[in-house]
Every structure is written in C-alpha cells, then in structure tokens.
C-alpha positions, 0 to 999 in steps of 0.5 A: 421671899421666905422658903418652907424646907424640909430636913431633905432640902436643908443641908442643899439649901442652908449648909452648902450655900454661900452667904447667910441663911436665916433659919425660921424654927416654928409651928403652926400651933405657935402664936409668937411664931405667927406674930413674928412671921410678917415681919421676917417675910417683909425683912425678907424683901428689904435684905435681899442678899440672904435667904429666909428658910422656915423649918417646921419643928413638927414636922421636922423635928431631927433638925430641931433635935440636931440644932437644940432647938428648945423653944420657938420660935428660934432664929439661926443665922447661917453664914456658909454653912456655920451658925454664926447667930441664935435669936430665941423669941419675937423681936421687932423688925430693926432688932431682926435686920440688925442681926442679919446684916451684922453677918453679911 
C-alpha cells in the first residue's frame, strides 16, 4: 500500500522508521508520475517489508528543496532514516523492485 504524506508525517514516517522507505516525489500535472504510479502500488503489495510514501512536490515543495528534488518523478530509498538510493524517471516494474530489495 502506497501512503500520501505531507512534510509534517515525513520525518515520523520516513526518517525515524527502521527499514526502507521508497519515497515517491511526483505531481499531479506529471504524466510519467502517472505512468509509473500503478506500477509502484503493485510493487508495494509484492515487497511488503518496505513502506511506499508519495510526497507531492507542490505541495510539499520544502522537502522537495530539502532533498534536491529537480525532476520528477524521482525515487529515494530510505533505509533507516538515510537515502541510500536515487531513481530519476519512469522505469519498469523489475528495474524497480531490484532497486528496493538490494536494500533490504
């Protein structure tokens, strides 16, 4: 299950959480954001020891300045607390999980 968070849950969600976080930077006016949405939600129900977070960068848009978030989407990996893993643009589902599961 993918989770929408604001700048207010992140550091509770993302930074003190013990294991690995796929952070999902996006916008609703992005069409590769949209594309690559199904596919990190069905990811999210096959890899089901990480969390799955979308940021909003408009809405959120100190985080996005925080992590240097240039274009979207861009995917963190988070593994407790630390980005460990930056993933810029659509990709296909394997390429994806291959990133996660390297971290776990």
């Amino acid at each position: 299950m993918v989770q929408h968070v604001s700048e207010t849950d992140f550091n509770e969600v993302v930074l003190n959480y013990e294991g690995v976080v796929l952070v999902d930077f996006w916008a609703t006016w992005c069409n590769p954001c949209k594309m690559i949405a199904p596919i990190i939600e069905e990811v999210s129900t096959e890899i089901t020891n990480a969390r799955f977070i979308k940021i909003d960068v408009d809405e959120n848009a100190n985080l996005a300045n925080k992590y240097q978030i240039l274009s979207i989407p861009t995917l963190m990996i988070f593994k407790n607390g630390t980005p460990v893993d930056t993933l810029v643009g659509f990709m296909p589902k394997d390429s994806l999980k291959d990133a996660i599961i390297k971290h776990l």
